[in-house]
Structures are given as C-alpha cells and as structure tokens.
Phi, psi and omega in degrees: 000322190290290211308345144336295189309305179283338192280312176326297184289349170308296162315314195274351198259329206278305152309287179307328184292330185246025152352309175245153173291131149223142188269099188295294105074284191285303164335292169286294155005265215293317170301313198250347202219057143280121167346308180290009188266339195256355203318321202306318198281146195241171231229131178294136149324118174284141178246187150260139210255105203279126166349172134287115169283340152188174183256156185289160194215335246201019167221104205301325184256189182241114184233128207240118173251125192284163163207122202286083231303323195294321183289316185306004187268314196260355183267320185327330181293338174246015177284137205254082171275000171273353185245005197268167127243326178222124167246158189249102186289137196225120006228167172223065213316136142258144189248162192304343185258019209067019181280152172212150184244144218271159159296182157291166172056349190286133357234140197296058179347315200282317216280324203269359143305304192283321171285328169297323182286004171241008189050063171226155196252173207234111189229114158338068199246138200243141160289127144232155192220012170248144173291307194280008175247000170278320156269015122316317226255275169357320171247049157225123218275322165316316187283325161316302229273318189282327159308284157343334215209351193249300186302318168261042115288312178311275218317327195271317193291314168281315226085018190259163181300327197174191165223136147253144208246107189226113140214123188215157173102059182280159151299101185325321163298334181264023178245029189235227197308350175267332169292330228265295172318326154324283194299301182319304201290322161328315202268350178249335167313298196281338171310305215273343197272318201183101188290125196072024160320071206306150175237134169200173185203154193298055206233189203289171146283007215204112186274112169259019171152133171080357205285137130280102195242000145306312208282302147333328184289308185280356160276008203205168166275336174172158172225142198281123198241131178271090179275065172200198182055031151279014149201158173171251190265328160311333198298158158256358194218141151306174173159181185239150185320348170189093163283101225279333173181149172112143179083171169331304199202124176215182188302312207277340160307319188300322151329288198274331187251298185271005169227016181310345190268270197317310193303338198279346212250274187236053190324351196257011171269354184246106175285120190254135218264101157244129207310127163252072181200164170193167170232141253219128171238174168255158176224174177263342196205194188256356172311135174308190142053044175253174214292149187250133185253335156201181202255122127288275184191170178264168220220121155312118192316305172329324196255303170338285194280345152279330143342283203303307172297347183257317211233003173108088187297134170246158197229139181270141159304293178281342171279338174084048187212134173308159190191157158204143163262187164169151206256157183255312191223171164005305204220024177233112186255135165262167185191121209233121171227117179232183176248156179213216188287323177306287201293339166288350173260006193247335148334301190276013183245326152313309186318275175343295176308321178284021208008057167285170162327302194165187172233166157191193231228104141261141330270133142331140188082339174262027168242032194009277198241004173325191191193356191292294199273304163348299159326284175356282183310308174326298188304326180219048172205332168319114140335152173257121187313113174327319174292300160275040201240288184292004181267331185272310142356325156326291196266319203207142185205106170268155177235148171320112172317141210215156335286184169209086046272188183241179168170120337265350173262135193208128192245129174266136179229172167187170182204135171233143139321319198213137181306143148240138157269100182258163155234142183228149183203166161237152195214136158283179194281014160245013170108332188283108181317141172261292161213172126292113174244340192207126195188074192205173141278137168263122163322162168292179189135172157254145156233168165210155190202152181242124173270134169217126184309343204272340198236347182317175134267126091355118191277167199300329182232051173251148185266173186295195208251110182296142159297137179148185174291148189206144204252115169263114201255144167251157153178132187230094215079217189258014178277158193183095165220167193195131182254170197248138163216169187219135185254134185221131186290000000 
C-alpha cells in the first residue's frame, strides 16, 4: 500500500514539478563550467578553418550534438564523427543588447576542421538564460539587428553551418508571437545572407503556457526539443529524467500531444533532444518514485554506468529507464536515474516511428571514451548497407508495421519472391515470445496480418501486455529479419 501511495503522489507531484521551465543548458553551465576550474587550458592556436566538405547520405536521420565548452578539451578525442551530421558548439552567450560573446578555447579549429572533412556540419549555438533580457533584446528592433549582424559574422568568419537559438525561462507572454516573429525575422536575415544557412531552436518538452510551436516549426528550420528535465533538483520524488511513458507528461506525450500539430504538418522540422545526463538525490529508502530529502547534481553517463555495474542496475518498467541505488548509513539512501542505451533506443526508435528529422544529444562528451551510447546510435540511425538491402528484396521484403505506435491493432506485411515455410512471431524486449502470428508454407505473394493486443494469449495469472517495445520476426529459409514496433495504451 505505501509504495501505491508514493507512486500517486508521485504522478501527481510530476505536474506541480514541472510547473516551471528549468534549463538543464543553464544548470550545467553553472555547474561544470566555471572558469576557475578550466583557467589552466589555453585558447587553440588559429588555423585556417576549411568549408563543409559534402553532406551525409549514409545516414537515415539527422543526429545533433550540443558539444559543450566545458566538455570540449577531452571529448574531441571520442567524437563519432561518422555517426554526426551536426555539432552544436555550445556556448555562445547573447546579452539584452545583442552582442555575443565567444566560449573558452575559441576557436575550436580542430573540432570544426575535422567535422567539416567529414561532412558534419558545425553550429553556433547562442544563449540567454534572463527573461528580461530576453525581452529587452525581442522588442528591440536595434538589438535584433545588432544580433543578427553579429551572428552572421561568426558564421562567415568560422565556416560555420548554421545557428541555434538556446534561449530559455522566457516570460509566459513572451513565447508565443513575439518569439516565434523574432525566430521569423533571423531566419530570412541569414537565409538572404548565407545560402544554407541552418537556422533552430532549442525548445520545450511541455508547452506548459504561451508556446506556439507550429508557428515557431514554421519560423524556422527546425527544432531541437530538449526531451529531458522531466524531473531534477525541484523534484519531491525521485523518477526519470526523459521518461518514455508513464505519469502525466513523457517523451511519447511530447510528441504525440505536445507537438502533434507539427508532427501532422511536417515531422521532419523536429529533432528529438535526449539526456547522456542523469540525477542523483539523497532519499529515505530504497523505492523507486520515493521521496527526496535533497539534490545533489546531475550526472554524467560516463560515471553513471560505471557507479550502476557496482551497486547494481535496476531498470523502473513503466517509465522504461535504468536507475541504481546504495545506501550510505541507516536511514540514508542515494538514488541515481540516468538513461543508458536500452533506453535511448528505445527513444530513437519513437523518433523513427513519428518520421522525425533526426535525434540528438545533451552533451556531447559525457559519456566520455565509452562506445554504449555511439553503438546506440550506429544500431538504430546507420542506413542498412545498399548491397544488402538489395539482396534481401531479391526474395523478401518485411515492411514497417502500420501504424506505429499502435492501440491495440497493428498490420504486419511482408511480400515474397519465392513459396517458403514461414514464421512471423513477436517478441518483447527481453527476448520472450509473444505471440506466434504465422507458422505455416506460403506461395510467393503479399501478405498481411493483425497483431492486435486484445487477442495475445495469456496465462491465467499473467497480466496484459505493458506499453513499450516490442519486435516482430519474419523467417523464411534462410531469410530472418526483425522489426520494431511500439505499443502505447
């Protein structure tokens, strides 16, 4: 009953936490990226800085990395630049008057050298983090103009790709038409200024009050949706930080609800923004959603999965995200929910299912010389090699299940080339049969078939079937392949 009890107040608390905008963005800044800590490190030697040498193909998505300053000395040494399309240099603060001011280390010669010779493109991204200087700097047609002129100089001066606009905590009155005109008037400055120029922005999980966000998607090229800070130094309960489903507001509300007008029009203006970060409370116990008695800081992946192999990974089911505890004294617990690969793929496999633009990553660098989340990506955004594409097509061609996600019906298709003895079965994500849909010989042809959740079988005390991923195999012969689908109640 108590833990009933903590899950309610849990749900119910998940609103009032998120009530207000909080800027992980600004959070970290402050946290990692003071100056006396980096003083030591010195501003790169200027080089000459080379164009974008061609753009990518060989990547089905868009995959956008803030990379961070505070981060940048040790992550350039791991950066995936075959898995990249965009990095985002972060930061490049704006003041109320429009002036911007450069990072540490600028300029990072190496990292926008290297990404350019790889075809990733390289983006400015500028900050403010005061409502009132955000709105000094918005109704002042000078301080545009001086921003505006101030940005497209950096761009022409680096070589650089593009701009994002991280600006956040506005004044609930300042997000709707006057930002969104704001975001127009940039986007036809640098457009008319510097042809491909990219233009994005930085934006919420949650419209909690004033967001336009078609109208923004259309002032722009796209936006970058920071799909985290769903729990953090505010919470009264632990829980997780970009939770995939469950409670009031989750990644898959964010989508599917709060950007439902742009997904209807043009999913593809939308990147969905997911944590290498996570967050560490003190607690009275070891219960998952249990109660917070204070905040420590957030947390870096890089530290996360090692911490997690020593005290023990635990995974909450219904939000779909890894968490670990350890107890320090008696009556004192820590409890740490972070994200790790299972759960960003399963993120990115949402995307994919919404056709969005692409995904990307606050921060580049915290998952430092790892290979976990980089797999990730490899595993579910890497084009499938042309040449075996066409081989499997020869004979068999399974198709994306439709729709996706479903509730509670979903139609599987597939078309052969040659009669075979097929089988089609689902499987959850640990591997464990589901159902059996086909288990028979077939003619060459098209088929189709319906997984419908409502008809699965069931053992006498087995519950329905959890919202979340779920895999469907075809195999024929020596043919075998297998897809994703995700189902939400």
């Amino acid at each position: 009953m108590r833990f009933l009890l903590i899950i309610f107040a849990f749900l119910i608390l998940q609103v009032k936490c998120l009530s207000q905008p909080h800027s992980i963005h600004k959070a970290d800044k402050e946290t990692y990226g003071h100056l006396s800590e980096i003083k030591s490190l010195k501003a790169e030697t200027v080089q000459e800085i080379i164009p974008l040498r061609f753009e990518k193909s060989e990547l089905t998505e868009s995959v956008f990395g803030y990379l961070p300053y505070w981060e940048y000395p040790t992550a350039k040494n791991y950066l995936r630049y075959d898995l990249l399309t965009h990095i985002a240099l972060f930061d490049f603060a704006a003041d109320s008057l429009g002036n911007v001011f450069n990072p540490p280390y600028w300029p990072w010669t190496d990292v926008i050298n290297k990404a350019h010779e790889n075809g990733v493109k390289v983006i400015l991204s500028t900050t403010n983090f005061e409502a009132s200087q955000m709105r000094q700097l918005l109704n002042s047609d000078s301080a545009k103009q001086n921003l505006f002129l101030n940005l497209k100089n950096k761009v022409e001066a680096y070589k650089l790709d593009g701009v994002n606009i991280d600006f956040e905590e506005y004044y609930s009155a300042d997000r709707g038409d006057l930002l969104n005109n704001f975001m127009k008037q940039l986007t036809d400055s640098l457009h008319a200024a510097i042809p491909n120029c990219e233009v994005s922005f930085a934006g919420p999980a949650v419209n909690w009050s004033g967001w336009k966000l078609a109208g923004l998607a259309n002032a722009c090229d796209y936006i970058f949706i920071m799909g985290y800070a769903f729990a953090g130094s505010w919470s009264d309960y632990t829980g997780s930080n970009a939770p995939l489903l469950g409670g009031t507001y989750n990644i898959t509300n964010t989508i599917t609800k709060q950007y439902a007008d742009v997904i209807k029009t043009n999913p593809k203006k939308l990147i969905l923004g997911v944590p290498y970060y996570g967050n560490k409370w003190t607690t009275r116990s070891s219960t998952p959603h249990d109660s917070t008695i204070s905040y420590g800081k957030t947390t870096r992946f890089r530290d996360d999965v090692t911490a997690s192999q020593t005290y023990g990974l635990l995974w909450e089911n219904t939000e779909k995200t890894p968490w670990y505890r350890w107890k320090l004294n008696d009556t004192t617990w820590y409890q740490v929910w972070f994200d790790n690969d299972t759960s960003l793929g399963m993120k990115y496999d949402l995307a994919k299912a919404n056709n969005l633009k692409g995904i990307g990553m606050w921060a580049l660098g915290y998952d430092g010389s790892r290979t976990e989340l980089w797999d990730a990506i490899e595993k579910h955004v890497v084009e499938v090699d042309a040449a075996e594409s066409e081989i499997v097509a020869d004979k068999f061609i399974l198709s994306q299940n439709y729709p996706n996600p479903f509730n509670p019906e979903t139609i599987i298709s597939w078309q052969s080339a040659v009669g075979s003895y097929v089988t089609l079965k689902v499987f959850d994500v640990l591997g464990n049969e589901i159902a059996t849909l086909v288990n028979e010989e077939k003619p060459e042809g098209v088929f189709k078939v319906e997984f419908n959740v409502k008809t699965v079988r069931h053992g006498r005390n087995a519950p329905s079937l959890s919202s979340g991923l779920y895999f469907y195999q075809l195999r024929a012969g020596e043919f075998t392949q297998t897809k994703k689908m995700l189902y939400l109640k």
